[in-house]
C-alpha positions in Angstrom: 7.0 12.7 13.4 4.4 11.0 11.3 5.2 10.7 7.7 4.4 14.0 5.5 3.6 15.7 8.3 5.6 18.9 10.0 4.6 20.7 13.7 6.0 23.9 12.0 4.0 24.9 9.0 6.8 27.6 8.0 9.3 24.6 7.1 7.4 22.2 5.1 8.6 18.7 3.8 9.6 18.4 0.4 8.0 14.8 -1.0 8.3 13.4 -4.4 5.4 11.1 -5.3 4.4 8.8 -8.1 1.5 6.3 -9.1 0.4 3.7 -11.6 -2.9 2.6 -12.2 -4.0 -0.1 -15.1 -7.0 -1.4 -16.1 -6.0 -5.1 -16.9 -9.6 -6.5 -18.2 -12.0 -6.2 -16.3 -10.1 -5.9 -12.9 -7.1 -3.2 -12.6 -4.0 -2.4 -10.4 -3.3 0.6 -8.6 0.2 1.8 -7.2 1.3 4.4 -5.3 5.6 5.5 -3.7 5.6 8.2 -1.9 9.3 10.1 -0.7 9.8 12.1 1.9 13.2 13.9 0.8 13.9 15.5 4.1 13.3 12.4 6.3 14.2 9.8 3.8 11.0 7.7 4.7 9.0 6.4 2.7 5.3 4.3 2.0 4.5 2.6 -0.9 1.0 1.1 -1.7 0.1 -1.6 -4.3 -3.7 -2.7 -5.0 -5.5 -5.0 -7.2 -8.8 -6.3 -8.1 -10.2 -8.9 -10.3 -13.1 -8.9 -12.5 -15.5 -9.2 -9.1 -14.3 -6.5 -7.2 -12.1 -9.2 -4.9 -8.3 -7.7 -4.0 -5.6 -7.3 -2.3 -3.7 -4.1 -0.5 -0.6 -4.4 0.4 1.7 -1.5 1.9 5.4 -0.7 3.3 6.7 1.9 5.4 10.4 3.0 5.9 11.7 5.4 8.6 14.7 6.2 7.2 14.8 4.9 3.3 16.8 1.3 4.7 14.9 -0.4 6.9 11.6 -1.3 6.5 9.1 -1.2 9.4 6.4 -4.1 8.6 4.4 -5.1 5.2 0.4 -4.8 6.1 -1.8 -6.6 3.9 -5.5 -6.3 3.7 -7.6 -8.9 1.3 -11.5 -8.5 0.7 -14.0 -10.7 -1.5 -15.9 -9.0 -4.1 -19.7 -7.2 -4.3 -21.3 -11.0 -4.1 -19.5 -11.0 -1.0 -20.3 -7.8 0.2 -16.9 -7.2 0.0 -16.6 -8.4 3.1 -13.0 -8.6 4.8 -10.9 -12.2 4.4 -7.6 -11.2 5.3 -5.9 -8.7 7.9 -2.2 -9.0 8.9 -2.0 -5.9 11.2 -2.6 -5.8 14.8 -5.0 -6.1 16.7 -7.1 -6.4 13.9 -5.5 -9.7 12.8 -7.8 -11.7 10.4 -7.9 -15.2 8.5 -4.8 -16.1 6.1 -3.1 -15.1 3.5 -4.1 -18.3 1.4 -7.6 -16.8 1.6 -6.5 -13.7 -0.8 -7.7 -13.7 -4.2 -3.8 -12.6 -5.0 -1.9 -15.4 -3.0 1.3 -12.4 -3.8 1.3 -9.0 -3.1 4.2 -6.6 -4.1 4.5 -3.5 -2.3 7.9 -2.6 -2.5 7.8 -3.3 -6.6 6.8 0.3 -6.7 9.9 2.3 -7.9 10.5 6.0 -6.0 10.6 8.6 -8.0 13.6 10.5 -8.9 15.3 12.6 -6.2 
């Protein structure tokens, strides 16, 4: 079943969700943990730019609230760039290096769940 999503409409899933965004100068941060309290997975999404518009994504899924499936990280260079594409880590659309990110360190998982 993929996360937040049910085949029968009558029994929905109950998730819990929380965010952080911050404007730090000109650049910012954005956060996001999703819960799925049913299933126990969970996704958590962490994003920054600097003052150009250059970032970093990175993301983490569990199944089951343990284990944790794979860390995708995306990089991109800013609006003089085009904002074109530096780094992909996910398959097949694999890309450059992570010493090509802006943000050499990404932290996905340093996004707390919220509260059951």
């Amino acid at each position: 079943m993929p996360f937040g999503k049910n085949a029968d409409p009558a029994k929905p899933h109950s998730l819990n969700a929380a965010y952080s965004f911050a404007k730090n100068g000109p650049g910012g941060t954005i956060s996001i943990a999703i819960d799925n309290l049913d299933s126990n997975e969970y996704v958590k999404l962490d994003t920054r730019w600097n003052a150009g518009g250059a970032g970093r994504g990175d993301a983490v899924y569990s199944p089951n609230g343990v284990d944790v499936s794979g860390i995708l990280t995306e990089c991109w260079d800013g609006a003089v760039a085009s904002w074109a594409e530096t780094y992909d880590n996910s398959a097949p659309d694999e890309k450059g290096t992570e010493g090509l990110c802006v943000f050499t360190v990404g932290d996905p998982a340093g996004m707390s769940l919220p509260p059951r």
